[in-house]
N, C-alpha and C positions, 0 to 999 in steps of 0.2 A: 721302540721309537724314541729317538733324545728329544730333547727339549726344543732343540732348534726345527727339527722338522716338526713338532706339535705345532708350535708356531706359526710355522709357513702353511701344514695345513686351515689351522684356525682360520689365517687370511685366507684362501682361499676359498672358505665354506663362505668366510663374510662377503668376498668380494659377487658371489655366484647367487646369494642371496641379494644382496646389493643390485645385481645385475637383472633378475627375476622381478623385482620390486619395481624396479625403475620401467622393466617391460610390461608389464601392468597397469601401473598408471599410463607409459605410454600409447596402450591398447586402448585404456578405460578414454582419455583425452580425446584421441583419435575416433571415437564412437561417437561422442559426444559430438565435437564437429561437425561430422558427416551426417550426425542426426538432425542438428540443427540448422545446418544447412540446406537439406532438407525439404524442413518442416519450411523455413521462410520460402522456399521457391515453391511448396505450396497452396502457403498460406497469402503469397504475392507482398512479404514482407519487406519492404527497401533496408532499414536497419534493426539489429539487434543488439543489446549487450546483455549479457549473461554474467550471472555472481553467483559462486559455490562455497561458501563458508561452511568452517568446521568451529566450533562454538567463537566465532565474529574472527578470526582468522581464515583470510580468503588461500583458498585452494584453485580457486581458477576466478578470473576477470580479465573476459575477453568481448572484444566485439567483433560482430557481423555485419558487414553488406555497409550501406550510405548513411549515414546522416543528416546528409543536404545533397539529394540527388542533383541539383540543381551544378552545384557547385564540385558535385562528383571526392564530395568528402567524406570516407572511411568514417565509421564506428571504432571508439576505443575505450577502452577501461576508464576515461575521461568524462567522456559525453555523457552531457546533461540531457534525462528526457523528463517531460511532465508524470506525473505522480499519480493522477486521476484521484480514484479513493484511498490508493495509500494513505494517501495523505491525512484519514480518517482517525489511522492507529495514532503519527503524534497528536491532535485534536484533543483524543479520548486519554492520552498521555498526559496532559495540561490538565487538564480537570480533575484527572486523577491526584496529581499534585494538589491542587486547589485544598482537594479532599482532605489529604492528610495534613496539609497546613489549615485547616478548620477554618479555610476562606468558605466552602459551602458545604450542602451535603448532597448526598445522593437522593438523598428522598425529600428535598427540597423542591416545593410547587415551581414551575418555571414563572410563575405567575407573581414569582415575589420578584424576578429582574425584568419584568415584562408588565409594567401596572397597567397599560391600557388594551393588553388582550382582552380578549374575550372569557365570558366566564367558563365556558369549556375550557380554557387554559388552565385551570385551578388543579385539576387533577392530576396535570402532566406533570412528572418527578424527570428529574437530570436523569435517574435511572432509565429512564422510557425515552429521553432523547438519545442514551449513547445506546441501546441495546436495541433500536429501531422497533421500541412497542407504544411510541408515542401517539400515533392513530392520528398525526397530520397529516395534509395533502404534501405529496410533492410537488414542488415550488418549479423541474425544470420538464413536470412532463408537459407530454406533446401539447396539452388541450390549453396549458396555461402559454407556455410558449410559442403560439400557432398566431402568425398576422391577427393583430388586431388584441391578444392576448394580455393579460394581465404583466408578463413577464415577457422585457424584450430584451432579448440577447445583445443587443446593440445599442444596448443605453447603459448610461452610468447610474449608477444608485449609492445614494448612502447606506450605512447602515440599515438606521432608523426608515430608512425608504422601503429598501426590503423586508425589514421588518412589519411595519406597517401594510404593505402589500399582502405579508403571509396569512397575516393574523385575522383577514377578510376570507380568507380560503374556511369553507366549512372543514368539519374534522370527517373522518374519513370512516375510525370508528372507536369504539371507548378506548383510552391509555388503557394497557397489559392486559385488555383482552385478546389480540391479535401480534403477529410480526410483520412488517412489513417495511424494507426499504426504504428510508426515505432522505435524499441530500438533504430534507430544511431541516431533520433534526442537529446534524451538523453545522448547518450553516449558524444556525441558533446557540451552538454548544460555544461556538468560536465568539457570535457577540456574547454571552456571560463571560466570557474570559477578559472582554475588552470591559463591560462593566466592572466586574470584578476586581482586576488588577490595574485597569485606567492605562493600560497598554493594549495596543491590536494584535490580534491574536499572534501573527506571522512573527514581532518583534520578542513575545514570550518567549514563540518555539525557539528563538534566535538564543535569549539568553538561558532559558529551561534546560533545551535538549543540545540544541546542534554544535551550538561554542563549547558546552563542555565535556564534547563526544568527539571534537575535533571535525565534526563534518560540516567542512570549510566552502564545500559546493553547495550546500542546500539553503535552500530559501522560498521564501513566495514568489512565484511568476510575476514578471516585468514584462509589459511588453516594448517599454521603452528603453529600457537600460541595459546595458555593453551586457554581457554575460558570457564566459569564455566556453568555448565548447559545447553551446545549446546545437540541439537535435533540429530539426523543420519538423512539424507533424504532416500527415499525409492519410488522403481517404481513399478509396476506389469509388471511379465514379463509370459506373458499365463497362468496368474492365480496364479504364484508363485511370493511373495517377494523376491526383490533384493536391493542392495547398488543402492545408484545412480550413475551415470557416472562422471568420475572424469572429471574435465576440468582444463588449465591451468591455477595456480595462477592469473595471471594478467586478464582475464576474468573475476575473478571473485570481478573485486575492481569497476569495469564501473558505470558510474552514473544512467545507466538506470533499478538501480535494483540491488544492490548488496550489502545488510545489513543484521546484525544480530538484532532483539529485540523479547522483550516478549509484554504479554497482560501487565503487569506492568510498563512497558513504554510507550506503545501508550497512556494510560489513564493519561498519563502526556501529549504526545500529543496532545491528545485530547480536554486537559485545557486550553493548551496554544492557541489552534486554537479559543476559544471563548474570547479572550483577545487581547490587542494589543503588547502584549509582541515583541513578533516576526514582523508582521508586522501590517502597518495600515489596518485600515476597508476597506478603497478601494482596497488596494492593495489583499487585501482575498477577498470581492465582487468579482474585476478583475476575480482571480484564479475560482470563482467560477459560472463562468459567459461563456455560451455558447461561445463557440468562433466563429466568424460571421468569411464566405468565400468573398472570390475579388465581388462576386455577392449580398454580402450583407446577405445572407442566412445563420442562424444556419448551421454547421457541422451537418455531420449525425450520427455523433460518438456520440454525445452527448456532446461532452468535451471543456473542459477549459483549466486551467496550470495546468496538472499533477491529473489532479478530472475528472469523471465523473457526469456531472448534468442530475437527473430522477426528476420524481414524483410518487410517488407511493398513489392511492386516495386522491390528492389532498395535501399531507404532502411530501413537499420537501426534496430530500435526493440526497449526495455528497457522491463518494464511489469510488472504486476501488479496483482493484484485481493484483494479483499479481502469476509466480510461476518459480520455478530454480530449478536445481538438486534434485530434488526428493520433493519440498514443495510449497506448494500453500498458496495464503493469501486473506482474504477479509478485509475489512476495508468499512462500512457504516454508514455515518452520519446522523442522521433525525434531520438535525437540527430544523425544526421549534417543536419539538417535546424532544430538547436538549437529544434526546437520540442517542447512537451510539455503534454495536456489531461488533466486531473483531473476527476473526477464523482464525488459523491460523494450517496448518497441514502438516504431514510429509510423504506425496505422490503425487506424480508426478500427474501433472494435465491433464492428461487424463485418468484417473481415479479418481478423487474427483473433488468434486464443491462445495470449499468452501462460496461462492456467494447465493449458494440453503441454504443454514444452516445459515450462516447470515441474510438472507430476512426471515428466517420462522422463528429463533429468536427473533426477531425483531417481526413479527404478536403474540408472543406468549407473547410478553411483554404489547402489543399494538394490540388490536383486528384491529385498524386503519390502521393499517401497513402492515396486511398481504396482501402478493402481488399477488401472483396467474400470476405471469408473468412465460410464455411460456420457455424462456429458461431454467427454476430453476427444 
């Protein structure tokens, strides 16, 4: 064979190979889709957007279905939806910083930024607020939020209001002998942040993480101000679509959950979490790293600072979920696998499971991955 025909085969093998590749992902695409398409009609989901990153370089940012059904406007790789708990991992991100700038510690009483708690407070360490072993009540369940309740959805509170509000709540049960849930440890993490650095929590994460990550859409929820591309959230309400329940402004700025981003931003998130940009190696290890009770014992929650740690077949994966006024969020890492899907959608989470869509994304990218776990 001469030279010139080695050539022409070469290309040829490349173009055929080229050609194979390209029909693959457009197979793998096309699955995807149709899965998720899907899954919202029925999960009775109005919009979706979905993010596929490959270590914080996105491989697919797309959306689904409405945004503002109202107004009959498409989802796009644009559109802003609420955060819910996401919103937890930058929270527990800030503090983390705090850490290593020897603004506080981890095993610091919350009782030294909180002088008129209660002496039950004395025990409680920042570690037991970010790793939900702090053994306070929750500030939003039903019994405190219920007509007549300590906690009204529809008022405005300062700080110090909510604060003072929580710190009448008995404890629930000793710091790190239990796990348990709870938004006031977060809501609490974000006022020490505001103590701390004489800035509100949203305005750190502005200069900490999001300005020098480039994610230019994210921020704390307004509900007054222009915002380009926000979502409507949306509930089921017996079958029919409704608005979500209004709550008051200052509710909605808490540290345990209360941001605006797109898939277009976590994938900047998501880059910067495999760098030390933000913080050291250990300090993301720490965060990602089961957090042991007074007995020595993993939690049974699974969790770390602000992360839930799984395995799914043996490939480890960092995630979390989130949902607020009418919008749910998933957020799943594989790291050892540098892949990571986002979902994020605009229906109240008792109706959608954004968590089910992200794990089956995820097996559909990665036959590896598919989970086949019980709750999905």
């Amino acid at each position: 064979m001469d030279k010139l025909s080695s050539i022409g085969l070469a290309v040829v093998l490349a173009l055929a190979i080229t050609s194979v590749a390209t029909s693959q992902t457009t197979s793998q695409e096309n699955a995807i889709d149709q899965y998720v398409q899907s899954e919202m009609a029925r999960q009775h989901i109005p919009g979706l957007a979905l993010g596929i990153y490959r270590e914080g370089k996105i491989v697919k940012a797309q959306g689904y279905g409405l945004a503002n059904v109202e107004l009959n406007v498409p989802v796009k790789p644009e559109t802003v939806f609420q955060s819910g708990s996401i919103g937890k991992q930058f929270t527990a991100t800030a503090i983390m910083m705090l850490v290593e700038g020897g603004k506080i510690s981890l095993d610091d009483s919350i009782s030294k930024f909180f002088p008129g708690a209660p002496t039950s407070w004395s025990s409680v360490k920042i570690r037991n607020l970010l790793s939900h072993t702090s053994g306070l009540s929750e500030y939003t369940s039903e019994d405190k939020t219920r007509p007549g309740g300590p906690i009204n959805l529809r008022q405005d509170y300062t700080e110090d209001q909510l604060v003072k509000i929580i710190e009448s709540f008995p404890m629930d049960f000793q710091p790190g002998k239990k796990w348990a849930y709870r938004n006031t440890n977060y809501l609490l993490l974000g006022v020490v942040i505001h103590k701390v650095t004489g800035k509100f929590y949203g305005d750190f994460l502005q200069e900490r993480i999001f300005r020098p990550l480039g994610m230019t859409s994210t921020r704390v929820i307004s509900q007054a101000d222009i915002i380009p591309n926000r979502a409507a959230g949306y509930q089921l309400v017996k079958g029919e679509l409704k608005n979500e329940d209004w709550v008051s402004p200052s509710l909605d700025t808490t540290a345990d959950g209360a941001l605006y981003f797109n898939v277009l931003d976590l994938a900047k998130w998501d880059g910067g979490l495999y760098t030390e940009k933000l913080l050291s190696k250990s300090s993301l290890d720490q965060m990602w790293t089961i957090a042991r009770l007074e007995n020595g014992k993993p939690n049974d929650g699974n969790y770390g600072f602000g992360w839930e740690i799984d395995q799914i077949n043996g490939h480890r994966v960092i995630e979390h979920g989130g949902s607020w006024q009418g919008f749910t969020s998933y957020i799943a890492r594989y790291i050892d696998d540098k892949l990571t899907v986002v979902v994020l959608t605009n229906l109240d989470s008792e109706h959608s499971t954004p968590s089910k869509i992200a794990h089956d994304v995820a097996g559909l990218c990665n036959s590896q991955l598919a989970s086949g776990r019980a709750h999905d």
